[in-house]
Structure formats: structure tokens, C-alpha cells
C-alpha positions as CSV (number, residue, x, y, z in Angstrom):
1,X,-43.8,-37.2,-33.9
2,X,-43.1,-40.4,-32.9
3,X,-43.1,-42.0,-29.7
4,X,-39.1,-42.2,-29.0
5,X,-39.4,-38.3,-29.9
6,X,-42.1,-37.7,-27.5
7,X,-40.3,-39.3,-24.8
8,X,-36.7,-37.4,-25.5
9,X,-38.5,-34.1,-25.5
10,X,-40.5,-34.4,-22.5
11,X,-36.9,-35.6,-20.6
12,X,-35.7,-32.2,-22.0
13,X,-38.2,-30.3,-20.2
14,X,-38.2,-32.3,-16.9
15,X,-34.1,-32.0,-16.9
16,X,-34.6,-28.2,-17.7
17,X,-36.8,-28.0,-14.9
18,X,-34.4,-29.6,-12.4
19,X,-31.7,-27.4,-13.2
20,X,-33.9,-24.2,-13.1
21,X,-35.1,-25.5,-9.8
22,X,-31.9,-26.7,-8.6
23,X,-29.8,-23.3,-9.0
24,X,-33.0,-20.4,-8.6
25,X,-35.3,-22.2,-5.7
26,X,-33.1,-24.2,-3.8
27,X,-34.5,-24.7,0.0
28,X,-32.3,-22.7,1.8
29,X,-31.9,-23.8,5.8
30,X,-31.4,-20.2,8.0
31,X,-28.3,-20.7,10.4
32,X,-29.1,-19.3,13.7
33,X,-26.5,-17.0,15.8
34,X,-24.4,-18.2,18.5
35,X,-24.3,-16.0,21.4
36,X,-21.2,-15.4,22.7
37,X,-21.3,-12.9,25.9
38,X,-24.2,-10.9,24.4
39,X,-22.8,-11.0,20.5
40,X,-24.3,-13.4,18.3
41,X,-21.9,-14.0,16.0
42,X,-21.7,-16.0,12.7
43,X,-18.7,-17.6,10.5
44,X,-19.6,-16.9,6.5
45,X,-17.6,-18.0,3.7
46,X,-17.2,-16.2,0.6
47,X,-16.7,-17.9,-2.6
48,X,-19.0,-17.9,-5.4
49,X,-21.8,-16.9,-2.9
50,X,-22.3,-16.5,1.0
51,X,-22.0,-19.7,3.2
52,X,-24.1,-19.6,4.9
53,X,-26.7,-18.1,2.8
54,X,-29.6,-17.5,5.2
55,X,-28.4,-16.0,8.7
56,X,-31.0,-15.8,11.7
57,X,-30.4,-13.1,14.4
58,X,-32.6,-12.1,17.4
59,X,-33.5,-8.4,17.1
60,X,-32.2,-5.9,19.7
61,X,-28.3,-7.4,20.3
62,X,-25.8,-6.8,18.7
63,X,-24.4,-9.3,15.5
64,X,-20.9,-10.0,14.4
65,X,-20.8,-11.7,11.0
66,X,-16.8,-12.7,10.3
67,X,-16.7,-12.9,6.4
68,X,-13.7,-14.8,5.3
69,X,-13.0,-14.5,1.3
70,X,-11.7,-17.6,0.0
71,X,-11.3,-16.5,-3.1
72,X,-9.7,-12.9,-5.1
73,X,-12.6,-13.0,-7.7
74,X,-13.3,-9.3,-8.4
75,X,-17.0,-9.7,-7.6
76,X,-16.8,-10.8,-3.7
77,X,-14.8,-7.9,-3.4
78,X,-17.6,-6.1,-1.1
79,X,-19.9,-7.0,0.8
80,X,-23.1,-4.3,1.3
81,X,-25.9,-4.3,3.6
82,X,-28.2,-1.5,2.6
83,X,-30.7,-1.6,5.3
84,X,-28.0,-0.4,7.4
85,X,-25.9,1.8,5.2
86,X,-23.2,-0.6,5.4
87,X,-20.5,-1.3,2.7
88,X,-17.3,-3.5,3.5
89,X,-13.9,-4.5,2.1
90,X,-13.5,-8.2,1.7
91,X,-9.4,-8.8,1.3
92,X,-9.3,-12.2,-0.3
93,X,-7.8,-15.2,1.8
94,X,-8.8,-12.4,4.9
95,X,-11.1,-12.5,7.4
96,X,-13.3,-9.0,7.6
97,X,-15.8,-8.4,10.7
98,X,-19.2,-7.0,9.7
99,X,-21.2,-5.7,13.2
100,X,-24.5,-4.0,13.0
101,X,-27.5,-3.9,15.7
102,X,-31.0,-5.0,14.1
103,X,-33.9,-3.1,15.6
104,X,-36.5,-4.3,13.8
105,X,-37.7,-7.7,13.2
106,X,-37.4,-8.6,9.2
107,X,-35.5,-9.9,6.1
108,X,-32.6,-7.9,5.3
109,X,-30.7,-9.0,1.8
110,X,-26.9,-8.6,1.9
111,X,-25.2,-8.4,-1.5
112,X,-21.8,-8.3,-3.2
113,X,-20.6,-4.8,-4.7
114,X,-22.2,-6.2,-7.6
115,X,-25.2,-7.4,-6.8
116,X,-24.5,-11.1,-7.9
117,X,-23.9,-12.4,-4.5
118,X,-26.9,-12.8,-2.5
119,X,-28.0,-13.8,1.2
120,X,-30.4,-12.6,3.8
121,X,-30.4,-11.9,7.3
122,X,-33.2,-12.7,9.5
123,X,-34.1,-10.6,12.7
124,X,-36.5,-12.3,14.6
């Protein structure tokens, strides 16, 4: 191997890496609640993933998450919360109110019927 080969191939891997990095460890910032007479209460947008991704909520009040589905692909069609037995229709171009009341303090994921969609609630 030659030296022009040696360099190509190790750009390969360090562009490889930077994607893999890019799309499957991405920082993610949290987006803290605003509390609105006792609710905290978050906007999220739905298309190709949750936006905000990371949601953090103080434990013991209650938490209104307002999922609006910008999009009619067939996957965003739910969204589930299975730490609190919670499944909901997302109408596309709707808006669809999700309200649970964490108890305890954690990292709760929250999915898409199929499991592709992915973010996490924080109770602190």
C-alpha cells in the first residue's frame, strides 16, 4: 500500500466515524418545563423524531406535553409512554395533549408505536 492509499483509507474511517457519531451519540440538550399555574407543560414536534428530544420535569406535578404531528408518516402515528401505561393517537397536522403525573424521580423513554421514534423524559 502506498502512501496516497493510506491516507484515502484512514479518511474513510474518520468520515465513518463522524457519521456514526453524528446520528447514534449526538449531545442531546434536556428542555426544561414551563410551569404554567401548577402544569408544566412542553411543545414537541413530531416529524422524523421528537423535538425536543430530551424533556426535563420536576417530580410530583403534573405535565402536559402538546405533541403536534407535522407529518402523516405511518410511524409517528403513536406516541407510547410505557412507564405509565400510556398509548396516544397522533392525527397528523394535529395537535394531541399527553398528561401524566411523575412520582418518581428517573429517565422515562417515550417511543413511537414502532419503536423508531425515541425521546426521554426526565423527572427530577
Amino acid at each position: 500500500m502506498d502512501s496516497a492509499e493510506i491516507i484515502v483509507s484512514l479518511s474513510g474511517l474518520a468520515l465513518a466515524g463522524l457519521v456514526i457519531w453524528y446520528f447514534f451519540f449526538p449531545a442531546r440538550q434536556p428542555v426544561s418545563a414551563v410551569s404554567l399555574g401548577g402544569v408544566q407543560q412542553v411543545n414537541v414536534t413530531v416529524q422524523g423524531g421528537y423535538s425536543p428530544e430530551v424533556i426535563e420535569v420536576e417530580r410530583g406535578q403534573p405535565v402536559q406535553l402538546s405533541f403536534y404531528r407535522s407529518e402523516d408518516s405511518s410511524c409517528s402515528e403513536q406516541v407510547l409512554f410505557p412507564d405509565f401505561s400510556i398509548r396516544r393517537e397522533l392525527p397528523a397536522f394535529q395537535t394531541t395533549v399527553v398528561e401524566l403525573l411523575p412520582q418518581q424521580p428517573g429517565q422515562y423513554t417515550f417511543t413511537c408505536g414502532m419503536g423508531m421514534l425515541r425521546g426521554r423524559l426526565i423527572v427530577k
